[in-house]
SERO-4910 file (N, C-alpha, C, O; in steps of 0.05 Angstrom, whole numbers):
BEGIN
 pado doro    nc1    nc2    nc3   cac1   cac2   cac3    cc1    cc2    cc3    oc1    oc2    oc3
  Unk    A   -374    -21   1457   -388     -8   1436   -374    -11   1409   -386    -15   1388
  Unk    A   -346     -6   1413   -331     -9   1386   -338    -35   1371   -338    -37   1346
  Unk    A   -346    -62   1393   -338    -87   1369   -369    -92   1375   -378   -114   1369
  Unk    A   -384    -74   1387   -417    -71   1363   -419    -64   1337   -425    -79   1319
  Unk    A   -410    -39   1338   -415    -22   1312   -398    -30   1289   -403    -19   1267
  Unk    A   -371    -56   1294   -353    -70   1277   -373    -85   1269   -380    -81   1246
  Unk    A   -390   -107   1284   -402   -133   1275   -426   -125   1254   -430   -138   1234
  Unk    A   -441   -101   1262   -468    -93   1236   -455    -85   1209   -463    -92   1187
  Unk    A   -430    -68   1214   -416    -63   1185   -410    -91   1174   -417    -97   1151
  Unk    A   -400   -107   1186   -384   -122   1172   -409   -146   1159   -404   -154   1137
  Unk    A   -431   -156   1172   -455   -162   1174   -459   -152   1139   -457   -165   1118
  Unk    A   -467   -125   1144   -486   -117   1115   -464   -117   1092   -474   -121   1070
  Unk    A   -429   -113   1093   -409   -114   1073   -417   -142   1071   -430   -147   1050
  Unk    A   -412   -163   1086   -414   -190   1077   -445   -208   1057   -449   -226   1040
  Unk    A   -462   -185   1075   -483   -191   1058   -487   -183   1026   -496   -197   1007
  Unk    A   -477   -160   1027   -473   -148    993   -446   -156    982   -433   -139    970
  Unk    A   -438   -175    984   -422   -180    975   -433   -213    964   -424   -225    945
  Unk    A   -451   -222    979   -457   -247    983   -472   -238    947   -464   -248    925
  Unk    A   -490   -220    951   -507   -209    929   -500   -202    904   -510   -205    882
  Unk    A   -478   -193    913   -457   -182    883   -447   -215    873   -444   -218    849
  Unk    A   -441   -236    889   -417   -260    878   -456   -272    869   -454   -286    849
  Unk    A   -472   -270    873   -500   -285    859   -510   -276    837   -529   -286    826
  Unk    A   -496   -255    828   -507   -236    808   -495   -241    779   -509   -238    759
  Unk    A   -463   -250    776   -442   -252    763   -448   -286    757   -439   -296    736
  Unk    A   -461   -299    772   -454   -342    777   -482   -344    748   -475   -359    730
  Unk    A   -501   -335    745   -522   -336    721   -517   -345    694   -528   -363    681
  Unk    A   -490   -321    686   -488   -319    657   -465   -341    655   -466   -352    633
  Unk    A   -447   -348    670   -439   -362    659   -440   -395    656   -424   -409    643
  Unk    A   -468   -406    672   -474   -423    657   -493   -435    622   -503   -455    611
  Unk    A   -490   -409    617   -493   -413    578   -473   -433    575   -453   -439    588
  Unk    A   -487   -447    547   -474   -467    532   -447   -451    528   -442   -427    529
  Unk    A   -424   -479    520   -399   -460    514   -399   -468    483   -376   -474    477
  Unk    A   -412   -469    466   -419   -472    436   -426   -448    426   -418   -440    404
  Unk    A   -443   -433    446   -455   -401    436   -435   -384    455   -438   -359    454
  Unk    A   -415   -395    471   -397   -372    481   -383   -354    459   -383   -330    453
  Unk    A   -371   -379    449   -340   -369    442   -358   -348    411   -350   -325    410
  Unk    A   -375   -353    393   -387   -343    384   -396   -321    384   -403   -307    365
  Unk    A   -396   -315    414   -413   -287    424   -392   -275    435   -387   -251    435
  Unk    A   -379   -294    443   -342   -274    463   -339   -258    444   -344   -237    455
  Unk    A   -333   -251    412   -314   -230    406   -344   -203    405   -341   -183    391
  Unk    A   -363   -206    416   -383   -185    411   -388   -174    441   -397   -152    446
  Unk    A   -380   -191    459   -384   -186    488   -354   -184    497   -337   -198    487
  Unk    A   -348   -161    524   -327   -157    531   -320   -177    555   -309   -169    575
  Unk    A   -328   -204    553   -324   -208    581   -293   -227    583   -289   -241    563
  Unk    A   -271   -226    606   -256   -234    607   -257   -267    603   -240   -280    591
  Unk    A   -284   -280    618   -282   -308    620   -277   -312    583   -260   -326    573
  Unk    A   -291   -300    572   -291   -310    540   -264   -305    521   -255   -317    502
  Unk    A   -257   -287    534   -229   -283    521   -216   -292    533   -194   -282    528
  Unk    A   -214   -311    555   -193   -337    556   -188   -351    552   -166   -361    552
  Unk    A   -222   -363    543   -228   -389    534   -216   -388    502   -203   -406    491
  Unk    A   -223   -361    490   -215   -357    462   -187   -356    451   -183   -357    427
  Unk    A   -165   -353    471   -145   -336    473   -121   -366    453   -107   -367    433
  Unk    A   -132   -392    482   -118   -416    475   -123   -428    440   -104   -438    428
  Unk    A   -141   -427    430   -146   -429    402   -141   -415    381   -145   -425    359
  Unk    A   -129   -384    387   -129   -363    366   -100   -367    360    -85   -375    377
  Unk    A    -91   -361    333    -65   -368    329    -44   -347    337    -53   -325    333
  Unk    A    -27   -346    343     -3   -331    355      4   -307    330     23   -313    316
  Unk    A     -6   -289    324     -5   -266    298     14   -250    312     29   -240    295
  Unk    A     21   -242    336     41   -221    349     68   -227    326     74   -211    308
  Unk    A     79   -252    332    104   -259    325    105   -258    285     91   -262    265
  Unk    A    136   -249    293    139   -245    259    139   -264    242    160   -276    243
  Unk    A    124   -275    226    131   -297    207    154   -308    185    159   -294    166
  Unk    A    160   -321    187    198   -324    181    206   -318    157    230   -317    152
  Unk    A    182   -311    132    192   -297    119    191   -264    116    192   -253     93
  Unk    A    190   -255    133    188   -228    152    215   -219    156    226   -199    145
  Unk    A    228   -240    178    255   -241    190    279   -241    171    277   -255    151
  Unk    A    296   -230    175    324   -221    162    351   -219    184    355   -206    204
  Unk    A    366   -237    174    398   -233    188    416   -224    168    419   -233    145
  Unk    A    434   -200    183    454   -190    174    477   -200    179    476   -207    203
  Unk    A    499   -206    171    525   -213    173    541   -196    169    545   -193    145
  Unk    A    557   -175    189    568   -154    186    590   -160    172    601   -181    165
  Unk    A    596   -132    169    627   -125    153    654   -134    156    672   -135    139
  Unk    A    652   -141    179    671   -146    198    671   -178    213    684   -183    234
  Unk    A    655   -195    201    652   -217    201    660   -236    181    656   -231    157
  Unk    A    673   -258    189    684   -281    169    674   -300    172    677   -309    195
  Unk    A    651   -325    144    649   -349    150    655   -369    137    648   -369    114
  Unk    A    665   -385    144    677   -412    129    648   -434    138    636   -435    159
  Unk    A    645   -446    119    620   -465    120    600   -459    103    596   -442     86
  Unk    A    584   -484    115    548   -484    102    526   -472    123    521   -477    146
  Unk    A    514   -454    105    484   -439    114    464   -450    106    458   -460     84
  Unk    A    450   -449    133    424   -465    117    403   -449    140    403   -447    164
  Unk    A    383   -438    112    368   -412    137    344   -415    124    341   -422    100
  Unk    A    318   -408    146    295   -398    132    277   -381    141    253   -379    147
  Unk    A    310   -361    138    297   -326    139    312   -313    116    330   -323    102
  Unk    A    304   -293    115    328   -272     84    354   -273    102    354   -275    126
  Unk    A    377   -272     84    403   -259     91    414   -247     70    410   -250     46
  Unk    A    435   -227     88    445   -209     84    472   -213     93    480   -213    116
  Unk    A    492   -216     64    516   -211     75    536   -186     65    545   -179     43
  Unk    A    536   -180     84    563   -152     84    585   -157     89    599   -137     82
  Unk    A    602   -179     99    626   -181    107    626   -210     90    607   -217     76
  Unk    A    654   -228     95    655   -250     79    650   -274     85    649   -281    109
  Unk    A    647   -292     64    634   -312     69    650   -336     49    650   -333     24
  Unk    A    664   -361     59    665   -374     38    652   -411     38    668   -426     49
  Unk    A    632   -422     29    618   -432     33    586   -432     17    576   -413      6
  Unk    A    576   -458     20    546   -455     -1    529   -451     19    532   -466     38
  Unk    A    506   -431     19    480   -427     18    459   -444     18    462   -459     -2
  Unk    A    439   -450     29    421   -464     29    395   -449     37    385   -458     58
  Unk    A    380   -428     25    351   -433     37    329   -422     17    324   -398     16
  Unk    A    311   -444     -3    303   -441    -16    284   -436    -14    272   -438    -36
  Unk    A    267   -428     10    246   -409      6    246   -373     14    225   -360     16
  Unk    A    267   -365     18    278   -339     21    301   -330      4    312   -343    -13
  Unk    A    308   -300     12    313   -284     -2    354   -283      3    363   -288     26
  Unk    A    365   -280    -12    396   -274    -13    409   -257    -14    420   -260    -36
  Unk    A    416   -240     -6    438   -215    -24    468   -207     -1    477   -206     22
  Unk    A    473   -202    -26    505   -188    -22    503   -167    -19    488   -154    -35
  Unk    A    513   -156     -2    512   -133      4    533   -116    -13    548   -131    -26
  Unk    A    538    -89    -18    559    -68    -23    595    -83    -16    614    -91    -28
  Unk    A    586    -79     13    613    -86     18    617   -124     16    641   -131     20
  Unk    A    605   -140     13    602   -166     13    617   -185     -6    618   -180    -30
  Unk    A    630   -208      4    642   -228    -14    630   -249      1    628   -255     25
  Unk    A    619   -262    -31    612   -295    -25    631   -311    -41    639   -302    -62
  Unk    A    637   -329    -34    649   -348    -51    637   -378    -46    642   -392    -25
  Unk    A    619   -386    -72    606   -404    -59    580   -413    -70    566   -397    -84
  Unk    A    572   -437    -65    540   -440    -86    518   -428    -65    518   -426    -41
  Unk    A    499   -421    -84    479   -400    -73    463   -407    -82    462   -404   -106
  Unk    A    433   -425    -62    410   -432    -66    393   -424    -51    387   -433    -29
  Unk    A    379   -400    -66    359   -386    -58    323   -383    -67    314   -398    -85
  Unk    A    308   -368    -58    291   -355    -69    290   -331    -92    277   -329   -113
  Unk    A    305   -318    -84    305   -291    -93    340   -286    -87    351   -294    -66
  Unk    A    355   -273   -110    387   -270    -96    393   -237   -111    385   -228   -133
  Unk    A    406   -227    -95    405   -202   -104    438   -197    -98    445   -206    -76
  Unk    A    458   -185   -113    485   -186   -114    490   -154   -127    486   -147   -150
  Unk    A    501   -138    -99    516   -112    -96    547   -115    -93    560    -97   -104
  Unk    A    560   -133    -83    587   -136    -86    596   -154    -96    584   -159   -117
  Unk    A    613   -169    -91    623   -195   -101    622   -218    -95    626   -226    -72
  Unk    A    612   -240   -126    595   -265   -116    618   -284   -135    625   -277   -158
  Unk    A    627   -306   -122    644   -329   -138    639   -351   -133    647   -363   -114
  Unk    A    618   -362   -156    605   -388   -154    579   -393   -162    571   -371   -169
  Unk    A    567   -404   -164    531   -410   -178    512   -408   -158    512   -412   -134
  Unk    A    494   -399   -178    476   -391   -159    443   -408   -180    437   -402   -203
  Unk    A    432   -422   -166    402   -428   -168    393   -420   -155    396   -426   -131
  Unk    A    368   -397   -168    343   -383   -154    325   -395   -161    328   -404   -184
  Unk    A    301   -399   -150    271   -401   -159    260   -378   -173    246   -381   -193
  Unk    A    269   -352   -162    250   -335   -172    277   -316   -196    284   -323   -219
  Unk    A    285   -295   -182    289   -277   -207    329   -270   -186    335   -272   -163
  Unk    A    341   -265   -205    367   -257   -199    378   -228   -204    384   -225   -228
  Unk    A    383   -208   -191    390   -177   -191    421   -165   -189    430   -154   -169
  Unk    A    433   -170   -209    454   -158   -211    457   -136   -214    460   -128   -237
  Unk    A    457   -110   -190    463    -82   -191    489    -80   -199    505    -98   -195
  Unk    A    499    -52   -214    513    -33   -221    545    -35   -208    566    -32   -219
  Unk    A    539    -42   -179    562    -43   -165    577    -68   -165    600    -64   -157
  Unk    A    571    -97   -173    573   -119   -168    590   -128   -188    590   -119   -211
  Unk    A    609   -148   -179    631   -160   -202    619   -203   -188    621   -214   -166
  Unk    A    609   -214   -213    599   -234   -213    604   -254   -234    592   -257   -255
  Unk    A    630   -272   -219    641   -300   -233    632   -327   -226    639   -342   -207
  Unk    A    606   -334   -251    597   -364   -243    583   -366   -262    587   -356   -284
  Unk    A    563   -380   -256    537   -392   -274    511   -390   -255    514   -396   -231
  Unk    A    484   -381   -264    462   -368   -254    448   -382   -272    451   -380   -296
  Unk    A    424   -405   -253    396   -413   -267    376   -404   -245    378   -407   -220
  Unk    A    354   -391   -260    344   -370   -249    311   -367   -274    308   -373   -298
  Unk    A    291   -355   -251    269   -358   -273    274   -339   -279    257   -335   -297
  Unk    A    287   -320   -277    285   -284   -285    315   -279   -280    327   -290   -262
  Unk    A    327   -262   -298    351   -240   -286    353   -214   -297    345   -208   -319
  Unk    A    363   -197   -281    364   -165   -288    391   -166   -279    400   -179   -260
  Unk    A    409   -146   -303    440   -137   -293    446   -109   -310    447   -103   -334
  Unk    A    447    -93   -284    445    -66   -283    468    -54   -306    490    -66   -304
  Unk    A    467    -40   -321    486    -27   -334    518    -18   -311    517     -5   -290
  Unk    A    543    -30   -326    558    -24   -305    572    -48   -289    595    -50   -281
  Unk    A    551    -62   -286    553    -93   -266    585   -107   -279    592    -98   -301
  Unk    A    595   -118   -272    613   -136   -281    604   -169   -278    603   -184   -257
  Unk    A    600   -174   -300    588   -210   -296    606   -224   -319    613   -215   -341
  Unk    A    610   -247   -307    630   -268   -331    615   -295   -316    614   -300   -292
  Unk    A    604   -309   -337    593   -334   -327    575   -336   -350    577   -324   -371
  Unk    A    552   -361   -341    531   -361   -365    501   -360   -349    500   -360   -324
  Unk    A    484   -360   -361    454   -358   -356    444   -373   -365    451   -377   -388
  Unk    A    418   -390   -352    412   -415   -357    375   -401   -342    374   -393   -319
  Unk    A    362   -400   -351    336   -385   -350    310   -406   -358    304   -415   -380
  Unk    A    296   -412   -324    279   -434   -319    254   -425   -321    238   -417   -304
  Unk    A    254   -426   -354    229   -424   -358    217   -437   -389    234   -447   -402
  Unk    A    191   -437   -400    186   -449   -431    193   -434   -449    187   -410   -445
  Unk    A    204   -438   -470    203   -425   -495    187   -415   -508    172   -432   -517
  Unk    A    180   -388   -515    155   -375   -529    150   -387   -555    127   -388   -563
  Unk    A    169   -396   -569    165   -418   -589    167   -444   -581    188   -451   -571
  Unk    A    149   -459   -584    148   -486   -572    153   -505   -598    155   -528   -590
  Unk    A    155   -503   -624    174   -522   -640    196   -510   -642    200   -487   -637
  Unk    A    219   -535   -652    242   -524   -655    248   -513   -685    231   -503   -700
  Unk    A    272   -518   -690    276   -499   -717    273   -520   -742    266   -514   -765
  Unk    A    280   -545   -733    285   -558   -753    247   -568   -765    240   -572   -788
  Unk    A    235   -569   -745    200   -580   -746    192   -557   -770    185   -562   -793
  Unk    A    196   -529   -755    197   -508   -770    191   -509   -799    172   -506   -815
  Unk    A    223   -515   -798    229   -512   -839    208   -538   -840    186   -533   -849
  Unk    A    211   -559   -833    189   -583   -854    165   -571   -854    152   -579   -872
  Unk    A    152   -550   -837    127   -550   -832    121   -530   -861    106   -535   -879
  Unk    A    142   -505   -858    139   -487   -881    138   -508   -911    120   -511   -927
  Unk    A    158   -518   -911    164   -529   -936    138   -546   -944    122   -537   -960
  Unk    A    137   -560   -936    103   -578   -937     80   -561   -944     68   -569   -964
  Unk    A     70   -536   -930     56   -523   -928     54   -503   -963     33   -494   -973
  Unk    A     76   -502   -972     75   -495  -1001     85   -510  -1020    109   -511  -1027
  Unk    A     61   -527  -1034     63   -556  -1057     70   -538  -1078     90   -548  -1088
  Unk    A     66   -520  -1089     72   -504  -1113     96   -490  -1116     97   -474  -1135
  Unk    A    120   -493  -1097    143   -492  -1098    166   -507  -1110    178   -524  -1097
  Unk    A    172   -499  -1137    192   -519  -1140    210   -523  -1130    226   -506  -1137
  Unk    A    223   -543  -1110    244   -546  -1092    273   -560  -1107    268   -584  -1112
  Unk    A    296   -554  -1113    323   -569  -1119    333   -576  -1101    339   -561  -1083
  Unk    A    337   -602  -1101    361   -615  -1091    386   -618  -1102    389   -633  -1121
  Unk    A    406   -605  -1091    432   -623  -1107    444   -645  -1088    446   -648  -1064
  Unk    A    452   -659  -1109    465   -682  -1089    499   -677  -1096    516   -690  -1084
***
């Protein structure tokens, strides 16, 4: 009697089950042109797998996001060449390399060394040149011996800087001095002008 009453259960489970796997096989022969289209409006798993391989990877941080620190307590001799921000706090002697990111010295930080950056920002102490693209930040705390070409610089009241500045950008006057005077001079015929020789 027992492997009666096993064979009709198992009979009508296999049958509704047969029913349920015929119910699901329909929809997914749609075109896959109007899937992916319709996947982000419909919850169904098949579509968000198919979608999953084409969508671009947004989880992960984009590298100019990312930042390395170089502790206090760290020493480097050599060349860097990065393209994420850094941050150095401990010392460093050696040139820099990464010109689409950001630079700085930290408080406690010594560079000694050329520095080619994006953006360079100097809290402790920097010995050597530095070319930025963008703008150069000399805070309050910072003692800075070199030469800086740079489209921008700021140096905080306080700062200690000895070097020169070389600033990549056009002149708001676009003749020079000498065009200048001929231009005035010309410009008034009713001037009597002396020459001595």
């Amino acid at each position: 009697m027992l492997g009666k009453t096993k064979k009709p259960d198992n009979d009508t489970s296999f049958t509704a089950a047969k029913k349920e796997e015929n119910k699901p096989t329909p929809p997914p022969p749609q075109p896959p042109s109007t899937a992916p289209s319709t996947a982000p409006a419909t919850s169904s798993p098949t579509a968000t797998v198919t979608s999953s391989p084409t969508a671009t990877p947004s989880p992960t941080p984009t590298p100019s996001e990312e930042k390395t620190t170089i502790g206090e307590h760290i020493i480097i001799e050599g060349h860097i060449k990065g393209r994420e921000h850094l941050v150095i706090e401990g010392e460093m002697k050696g040139d820099v390399e990464m010109e689409q990111h950001n630079f700085t010295v930290g408080s406690n930080g010594r560079v000694d060394g050329e520095v080619r950056a994006q953006n360079v920002s100097i809290s402790g102490l920097l010995k050597g040149t530095i070319d930025a693209k963008g703008k150069v930040e000399v805070t309050k705390e910072a003692d800075f011996f070199g030469d800086i070409k740079a489209k921008s610089i700021s140096v905080e009241d306080g700062a200690y800087f000895k070097g020169s500045i070389e600033l990549n950008q056009e002149p708001h006057r676009k003749t020079s001095f000498a065009e200048a005077t001929k231009v005035s001079t010309a410009s008034s015929p009713g001037t009597d002008v002396k020459k001595e020789s």
